[in-house]
C-alpha positions in Angstrom: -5.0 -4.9 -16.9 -3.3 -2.6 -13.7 -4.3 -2.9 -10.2 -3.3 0.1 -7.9 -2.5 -1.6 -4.5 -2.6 1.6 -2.8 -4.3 4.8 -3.4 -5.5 7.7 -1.5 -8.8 8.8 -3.7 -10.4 9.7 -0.1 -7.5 12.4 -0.4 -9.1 16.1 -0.5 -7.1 16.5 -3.5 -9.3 15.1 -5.4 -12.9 16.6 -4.1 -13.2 18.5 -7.1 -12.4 15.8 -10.1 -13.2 12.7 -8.3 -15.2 11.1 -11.6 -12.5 12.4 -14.2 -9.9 10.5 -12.2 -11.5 7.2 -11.6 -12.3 7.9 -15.7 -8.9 8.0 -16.9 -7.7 5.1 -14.5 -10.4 2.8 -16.1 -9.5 4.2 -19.5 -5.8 3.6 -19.1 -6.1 -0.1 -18.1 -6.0 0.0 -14.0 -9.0 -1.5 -13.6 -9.6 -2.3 -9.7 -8.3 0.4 -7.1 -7.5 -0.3 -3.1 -8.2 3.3 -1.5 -6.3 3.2 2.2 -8.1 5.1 4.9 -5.7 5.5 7.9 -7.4 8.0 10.4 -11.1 8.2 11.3 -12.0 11.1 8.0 -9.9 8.8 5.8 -11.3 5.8 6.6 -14.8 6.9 6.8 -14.5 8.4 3.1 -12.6 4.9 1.9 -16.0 3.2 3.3 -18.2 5.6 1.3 -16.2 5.3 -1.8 -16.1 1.2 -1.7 -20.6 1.4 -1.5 -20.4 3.4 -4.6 -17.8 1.8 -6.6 -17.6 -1.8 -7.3 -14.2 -2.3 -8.3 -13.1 0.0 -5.7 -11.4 -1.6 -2.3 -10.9 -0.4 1.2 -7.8 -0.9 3.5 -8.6 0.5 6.8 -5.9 1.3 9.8 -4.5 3.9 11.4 -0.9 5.6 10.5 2.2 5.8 12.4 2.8 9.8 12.4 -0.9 10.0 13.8 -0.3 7.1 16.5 -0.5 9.3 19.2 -4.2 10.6 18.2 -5.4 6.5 18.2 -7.9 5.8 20.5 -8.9 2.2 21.6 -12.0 3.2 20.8 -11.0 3.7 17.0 -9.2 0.4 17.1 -12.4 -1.3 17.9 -14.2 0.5 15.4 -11.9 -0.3 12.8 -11.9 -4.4 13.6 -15.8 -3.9 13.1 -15.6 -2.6 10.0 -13.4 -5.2 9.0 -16.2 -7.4 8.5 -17.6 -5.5 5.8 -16.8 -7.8 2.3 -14.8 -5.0 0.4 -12.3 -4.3 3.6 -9.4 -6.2 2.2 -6.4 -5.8 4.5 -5.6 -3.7 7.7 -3.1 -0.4 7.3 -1.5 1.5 6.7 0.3 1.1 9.7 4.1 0.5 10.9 6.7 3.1 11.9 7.7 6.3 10.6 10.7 8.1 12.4 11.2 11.0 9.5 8.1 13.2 11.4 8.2 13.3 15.1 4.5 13.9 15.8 4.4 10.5 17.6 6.7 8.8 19.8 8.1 6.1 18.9 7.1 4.0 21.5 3.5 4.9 21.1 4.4 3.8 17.0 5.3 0.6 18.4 2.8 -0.1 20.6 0.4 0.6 18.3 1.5 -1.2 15.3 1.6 -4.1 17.7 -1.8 -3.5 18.2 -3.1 -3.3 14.7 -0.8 -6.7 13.7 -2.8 -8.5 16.0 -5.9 -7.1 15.2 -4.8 -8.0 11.7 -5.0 -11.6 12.7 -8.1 -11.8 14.7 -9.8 -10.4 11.4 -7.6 -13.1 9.3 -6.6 -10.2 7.1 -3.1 -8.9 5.7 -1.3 -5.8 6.9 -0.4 -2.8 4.9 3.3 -1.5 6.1 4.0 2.0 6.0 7.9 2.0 7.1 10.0 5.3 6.8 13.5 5.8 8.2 12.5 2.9 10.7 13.6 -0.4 9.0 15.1 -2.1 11.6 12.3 -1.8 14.4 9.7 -2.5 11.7 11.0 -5.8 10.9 11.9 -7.0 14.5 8.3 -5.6 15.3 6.6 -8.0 12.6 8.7 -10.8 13.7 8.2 -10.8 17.1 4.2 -10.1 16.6 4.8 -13.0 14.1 2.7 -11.2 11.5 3.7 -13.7 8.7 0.7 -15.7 9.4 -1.4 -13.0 7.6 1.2 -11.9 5.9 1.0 -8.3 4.1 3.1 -5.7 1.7 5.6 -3.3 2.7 4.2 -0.6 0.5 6.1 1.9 -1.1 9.4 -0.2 -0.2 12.5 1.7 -0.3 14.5 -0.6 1.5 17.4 -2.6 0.2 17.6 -5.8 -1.9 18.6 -8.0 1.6 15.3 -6.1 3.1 13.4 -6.9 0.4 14.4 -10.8 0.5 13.7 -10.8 4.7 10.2 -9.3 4.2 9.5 -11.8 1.4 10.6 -14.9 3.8 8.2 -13.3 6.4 5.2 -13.7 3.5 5.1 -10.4 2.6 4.8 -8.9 -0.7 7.2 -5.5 -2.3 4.6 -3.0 -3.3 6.6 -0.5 -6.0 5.6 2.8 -6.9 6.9 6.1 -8.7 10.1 6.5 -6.8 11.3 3.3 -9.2 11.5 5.4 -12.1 13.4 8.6 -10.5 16.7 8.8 -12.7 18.3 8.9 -8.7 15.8 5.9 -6.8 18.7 3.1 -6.8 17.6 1.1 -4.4 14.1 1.0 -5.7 15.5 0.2 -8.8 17.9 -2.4 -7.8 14.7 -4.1 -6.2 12.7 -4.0 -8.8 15.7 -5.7 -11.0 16.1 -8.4 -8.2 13.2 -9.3 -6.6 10.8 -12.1 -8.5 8.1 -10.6 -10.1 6.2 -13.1 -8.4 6.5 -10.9 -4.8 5.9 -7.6 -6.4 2.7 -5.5 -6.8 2.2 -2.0 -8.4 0.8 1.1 -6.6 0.6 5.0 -6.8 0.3 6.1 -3.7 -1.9 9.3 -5.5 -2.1 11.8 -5.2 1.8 11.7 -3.0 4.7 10.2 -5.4 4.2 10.9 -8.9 6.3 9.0 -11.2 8.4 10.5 -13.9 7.2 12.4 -16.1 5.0 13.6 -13.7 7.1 13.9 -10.9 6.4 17.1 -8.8 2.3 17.4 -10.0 -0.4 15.5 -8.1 -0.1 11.8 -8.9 -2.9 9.9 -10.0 -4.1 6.0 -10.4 -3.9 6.5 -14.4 -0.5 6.6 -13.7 -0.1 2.9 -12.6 1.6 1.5 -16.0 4.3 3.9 -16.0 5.3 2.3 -12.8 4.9 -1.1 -14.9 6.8 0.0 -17.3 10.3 0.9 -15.6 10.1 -2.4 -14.1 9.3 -4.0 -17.2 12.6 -2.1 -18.3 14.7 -2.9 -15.7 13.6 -6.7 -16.1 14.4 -6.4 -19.4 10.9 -8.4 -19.9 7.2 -7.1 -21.9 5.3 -4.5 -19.6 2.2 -7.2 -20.0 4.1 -9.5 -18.1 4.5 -7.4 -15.4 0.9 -6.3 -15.8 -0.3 -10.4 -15.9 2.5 -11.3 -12.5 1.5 -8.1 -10.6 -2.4 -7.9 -11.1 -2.6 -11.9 -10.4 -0.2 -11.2 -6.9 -2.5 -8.3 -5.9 -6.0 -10.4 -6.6 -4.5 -13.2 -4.8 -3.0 -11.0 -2.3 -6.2 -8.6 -1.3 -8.6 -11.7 -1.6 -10.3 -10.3 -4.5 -12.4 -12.1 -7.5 -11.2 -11.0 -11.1 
């Protein structure tokens, strides 16, 4: 069995075969799904999708590149729904410097607000962290976020980064960029890091992993992720599916 840690099925992309994805994920083993809303229509859609699927989970925030659209009002909106029982963990937030839509002080500001927000609610926090590694992890420290701890999703740090997120209780969420012939620091992490930190994700329909690279990703596509670290271990893919499906259940608060 595959959890995917972090999916976008509230993604437009897949309005028009919704059912036939969800189908194949379930048929190919991944058999519980956290869909991350991160902007009022996202997060709204997440909610929808969570009522109608029951191994379906939410994480609800609001995304760095769209900082500057964040209202207090949607901040307050998003710590109610945090109450509801399938809202599992607050993001994806945290810096992204790549896109200057934002500034980064109002990225800063506001992923100050959503760690704390994160631990009024008593939930973990989804990190979203491009081209801003340094400033992310002061950030977390100084907001002391390891007291709900959370994943850096999608990591693409380095082995040391990996190790100081992992003392400041957070988990390594991997995706498709660990089996691109040229991802070596994914790779190196994957190969380094316990499997008792790590957890599996798509990121779908963004990040397809090889052979798919290029096309619209997809949840199905979870155990090929699996797999490359289960290579690069040099260890059975079930183990990595037991390790990784028990860290994201234990991780997300969710009964098996």
């Amino acid at each position: 069995m595959f959890i995917d840690t972090h999916v976008h099925l509230n993604s437009e992309q897949y309005e028009e075969d919704l059912q036939q994805v969800i189908d194949r994920a379930l048929a190919n083993n991944v058999k519980k799904m956290v869909v991350v809303g991160f902007d009022q229509p996202t997060i709204k859609r997440a909610m929808e999708l969570v009522e109608t699927y029951d191994f379906l989970y939410a994480v609800i925030g609001w995304h760095p590149v769209d900082a500057i659209d964040c209202t207090e009002e949607d901040l307050n909106w998003i710590e109610r729904l945090a109450a509801h029982p399938k809202v599992v963990a607050i993001g994806e937030t945290g810096l992204d410097y790549h896109w200057d839509k934002s500034p980064k002080e109002i990225q800063q500001d506001l992923l100050r607000k959503q760690i704390q927000l994160a631990k009024r609610v008593k939930l973990p926090i989804v990190i979203h962290n491009r081209e801003a590694t340094n400033d992310c992890i002061r950030i977390l420290q100084e907001e002391d976020a390891s007291e709900v701890g959370g994943v850096m999703h999608c990591f693409s740090g380095s082995v040391e980064t990996a190790k100081i997120c992992i003392e400041m209780n957070f988990m390594i969420g991997l995706g498709g960029p660990v089996t691109f012939k040229n991802a070596k620091k994914p790779k190196e992490v994957a190969e380094a890091i316990p499997l008792d930190y790590l957890m599996v994700e798509t990121d779908a329909p963004f990040l397809a992993p090889h052979p798919h690279r290029g096309k619209r990703n997809e949840p199905s596509y979870v155990p090929l992720v699996a797999e490359e670290i289960a290579r690069l271990k040099n260890i059975a893919v079930e183990e990595v599916a037991e390790a990784t499906t028990q860290n994201a259940l234990r991780f997300y608060n969710i009964s098996n």
